[in-house]
C-alpha positions as CSV (number, residue, x, y, z in Angstrom):
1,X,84.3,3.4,-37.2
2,X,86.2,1.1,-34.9
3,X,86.5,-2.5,-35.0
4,X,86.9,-4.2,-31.5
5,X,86.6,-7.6,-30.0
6,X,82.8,-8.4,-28.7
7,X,81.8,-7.9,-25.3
8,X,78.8,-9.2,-23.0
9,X,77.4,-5.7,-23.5
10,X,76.9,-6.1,-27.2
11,X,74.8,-9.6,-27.4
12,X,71.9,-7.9,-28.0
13,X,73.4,-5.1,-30.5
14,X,74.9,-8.5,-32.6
15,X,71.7,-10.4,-32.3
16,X,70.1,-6.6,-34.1
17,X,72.5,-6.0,-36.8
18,X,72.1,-9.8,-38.2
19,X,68.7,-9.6,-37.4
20,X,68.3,-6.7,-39.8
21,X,71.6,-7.7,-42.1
22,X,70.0,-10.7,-43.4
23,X,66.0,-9.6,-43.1
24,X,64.0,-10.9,-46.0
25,X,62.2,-8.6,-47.9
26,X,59.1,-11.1,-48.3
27,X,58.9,-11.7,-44.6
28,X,60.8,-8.9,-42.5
29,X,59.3,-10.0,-39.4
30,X,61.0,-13.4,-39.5
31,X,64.1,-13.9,-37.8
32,X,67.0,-15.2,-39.9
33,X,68.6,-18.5,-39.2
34,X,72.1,-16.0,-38.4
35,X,70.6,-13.5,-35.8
36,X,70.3,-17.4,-33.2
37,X,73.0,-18.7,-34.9
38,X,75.1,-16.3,-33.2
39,X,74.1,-17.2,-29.6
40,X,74.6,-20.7,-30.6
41,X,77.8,-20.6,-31.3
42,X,78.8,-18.5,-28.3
43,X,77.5,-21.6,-26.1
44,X,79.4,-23.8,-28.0
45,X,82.8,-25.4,-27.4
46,X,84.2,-24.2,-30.7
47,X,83.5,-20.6,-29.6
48,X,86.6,-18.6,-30.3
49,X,85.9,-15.1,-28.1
50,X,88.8,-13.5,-29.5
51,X,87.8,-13.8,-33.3
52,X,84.2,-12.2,-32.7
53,X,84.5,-8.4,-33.5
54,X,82.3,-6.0,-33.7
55,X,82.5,-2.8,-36.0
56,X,81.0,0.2,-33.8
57,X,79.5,4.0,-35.3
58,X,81.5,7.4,-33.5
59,X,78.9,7.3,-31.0
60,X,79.4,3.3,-30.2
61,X,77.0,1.9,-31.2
62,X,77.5,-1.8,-32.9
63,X,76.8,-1.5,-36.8
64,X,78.5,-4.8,-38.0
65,X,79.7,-8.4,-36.8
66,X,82.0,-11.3,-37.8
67,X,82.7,-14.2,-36.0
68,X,85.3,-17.0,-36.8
69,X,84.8,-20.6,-34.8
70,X,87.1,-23.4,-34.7
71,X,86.4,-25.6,-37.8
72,X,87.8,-29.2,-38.4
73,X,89.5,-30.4,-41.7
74,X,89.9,-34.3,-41.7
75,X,88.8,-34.6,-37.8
76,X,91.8,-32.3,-36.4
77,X,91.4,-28.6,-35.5
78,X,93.1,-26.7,-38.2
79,X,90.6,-24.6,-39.5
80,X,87.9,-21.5,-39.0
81,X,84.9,-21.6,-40.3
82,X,83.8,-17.6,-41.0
83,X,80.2,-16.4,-40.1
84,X,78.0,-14.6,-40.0
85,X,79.5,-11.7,-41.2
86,X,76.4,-9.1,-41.0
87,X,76.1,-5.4,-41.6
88,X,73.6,-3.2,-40.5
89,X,71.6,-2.2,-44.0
90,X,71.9,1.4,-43.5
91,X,76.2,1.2,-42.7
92,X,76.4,-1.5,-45.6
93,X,78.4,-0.6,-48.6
94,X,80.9,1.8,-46.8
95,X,83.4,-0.1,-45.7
96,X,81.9,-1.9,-42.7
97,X,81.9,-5.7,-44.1
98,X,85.4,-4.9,-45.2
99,X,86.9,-3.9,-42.3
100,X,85.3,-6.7,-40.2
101,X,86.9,-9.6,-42.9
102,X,90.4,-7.6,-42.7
103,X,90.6,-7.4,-39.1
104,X,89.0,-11.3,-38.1
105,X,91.8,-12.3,-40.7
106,X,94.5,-10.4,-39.2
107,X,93.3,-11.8,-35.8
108,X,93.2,-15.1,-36.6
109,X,97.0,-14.5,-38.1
110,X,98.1,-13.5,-35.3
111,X,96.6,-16.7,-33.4
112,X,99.0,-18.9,-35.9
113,X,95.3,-20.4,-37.3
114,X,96.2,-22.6,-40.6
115,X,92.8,-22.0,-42.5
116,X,89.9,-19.3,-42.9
117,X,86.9,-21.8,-44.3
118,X,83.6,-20.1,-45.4
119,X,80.2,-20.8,-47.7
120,X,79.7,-17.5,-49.4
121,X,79.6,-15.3,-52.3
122,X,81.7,-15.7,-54.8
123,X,81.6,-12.1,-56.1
124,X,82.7,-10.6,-52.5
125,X,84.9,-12.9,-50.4
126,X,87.9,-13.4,-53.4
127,X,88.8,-10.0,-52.7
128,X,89.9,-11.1,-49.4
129,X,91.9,-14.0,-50.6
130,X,89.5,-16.3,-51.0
131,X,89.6,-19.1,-53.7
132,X,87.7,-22.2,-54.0
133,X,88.4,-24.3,-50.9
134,X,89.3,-27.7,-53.5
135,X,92.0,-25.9,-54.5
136,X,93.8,-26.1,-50.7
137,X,92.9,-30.2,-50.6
138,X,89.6,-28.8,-48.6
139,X,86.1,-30.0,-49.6
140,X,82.7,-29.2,-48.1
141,X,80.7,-31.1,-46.0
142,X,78.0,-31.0,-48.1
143,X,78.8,-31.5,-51.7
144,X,76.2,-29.8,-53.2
145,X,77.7,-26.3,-52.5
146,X,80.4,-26.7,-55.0
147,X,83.4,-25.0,-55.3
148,X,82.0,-21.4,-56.1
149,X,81.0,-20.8,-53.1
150,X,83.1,-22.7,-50.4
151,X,86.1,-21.0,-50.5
152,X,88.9,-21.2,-48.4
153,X,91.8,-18.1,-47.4
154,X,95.2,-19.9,-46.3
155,X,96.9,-18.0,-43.1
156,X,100.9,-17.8,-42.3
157,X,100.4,-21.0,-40.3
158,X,99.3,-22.9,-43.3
159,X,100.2,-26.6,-43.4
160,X,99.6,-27.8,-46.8
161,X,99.4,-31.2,-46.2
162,X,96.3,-30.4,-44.6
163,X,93.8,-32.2,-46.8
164,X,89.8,-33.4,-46.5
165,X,86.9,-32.8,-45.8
166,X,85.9,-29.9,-43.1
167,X,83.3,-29.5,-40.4
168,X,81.6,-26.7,-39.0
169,X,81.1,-26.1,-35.4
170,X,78.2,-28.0,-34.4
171,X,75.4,-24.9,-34.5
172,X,76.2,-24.6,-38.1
173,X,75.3,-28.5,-38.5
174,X,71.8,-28.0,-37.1
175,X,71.3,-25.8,-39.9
C-alpha cells in the first residue's frame, strides 16, 4: 500500500471508495451524504489539496481516502476539521484507515496546523491522540454531539490559548 496526496485522476476512485465505505446495508443503492461531501469540499475555499491523501493497492488503484479542511475555532483559522476518512470494505481492517489518519496527521504537522477537529468514534480515533475536544477549550458547533465523539488531536503548532467554539468548512454545515 502507498499513501499519496490526491490527484485529478482519482475524483472518481474517492467518490467509489466512500461511496462503498459508508453504504448502508438497508439501502445500498443510496448514496451516502460523504461520497458528495467530498466534491463539495474540493470546490470550497477551505479546501486544503495537500491534506487529501489517498491510500492506493500494488496495482494503484485508490482503496482509502482522508481529507483534512481548514476549520475555525472562535472565528480565526486555527483548526482542521478531519473527514471523511473512508475505506474500501474489502481493504478495511488491514491497516488502510490507519495509515491514512497517520499520514494526514503527519502532513498537517508539517504545515505548522495548531488543531486536528473531528465528530467520530470514540472507540477508533483515541488511538490516534484524540481526546474529547472540551478538554483543549474546543466545543462543537452543535451541542448535542457531546464530548464522546468530538474529539480533538493537538499538533506541534498548538496554541493553547486557543479556546471556543469551532466551525466546519461550509459543506459540512449543509449537512
Amino acid at each position: 500500500m502507498l499513501v499519496r496526496r490526491e490527484t485529478a485522476a482519482d475524483v472518481e476512485a474517492i467518490r467509489a471508495v466512500h461511496a462503498a465505505a459508508f453504504a448502508k446495508p438497508d439501502g445500498p443503492e443510496t448514496v451516502p451524504v460523504e461520497a458528495a461531501l467530498v466534491d463539495a469540499l474540493r470546490a470550497d475555499a477551505a479546501w486544503l489539496p495537500a491534506l487529501s491523501l489517498v491510500a492506493t493497492d500494488p496495482a494503484g488503484h485508490v482503496v482509502g481516502h482522508v481529507v483534512c479542511t481548514r476549520g475555525w475555532v472562535a472565528g480565526r483559522p486555527v483548526a482542521l476539521g478531519l473527514g471523511p476518512l473512508g475505506v474500501l470494505p474489502q481493504w478495511q481492517r488491514r491497516g488502510v484507515g490507519s495509515a491514512l489518519m497517520h499520514a494526514v496527521l503527519g502532513a498537517a504537522d508539517a504545515r505548522d496546523e495548531e488543531l486536528v477537529v473531528l465528530l467520530g468514534h470514540p472507540g477508533y480515533y483515541p488511538r490516534f491522540g484524540f481526546r474529547a475536544a472540551i478538554d483543549h477549550g474546543v466545543t462543537p458547533p452543535v451541542p448535542d454531539w457531546g464530548p464522546r465523539y468530538f474529539m480533538a488531536r493537538t499538533l506541534s503548532g498548538w496554541d493553547p490559548s486557543i479556546r471556543g467554539e469551532f466551525a466546519y468548512a461550509e459543506p459540512f454545515r449543509q449537512l
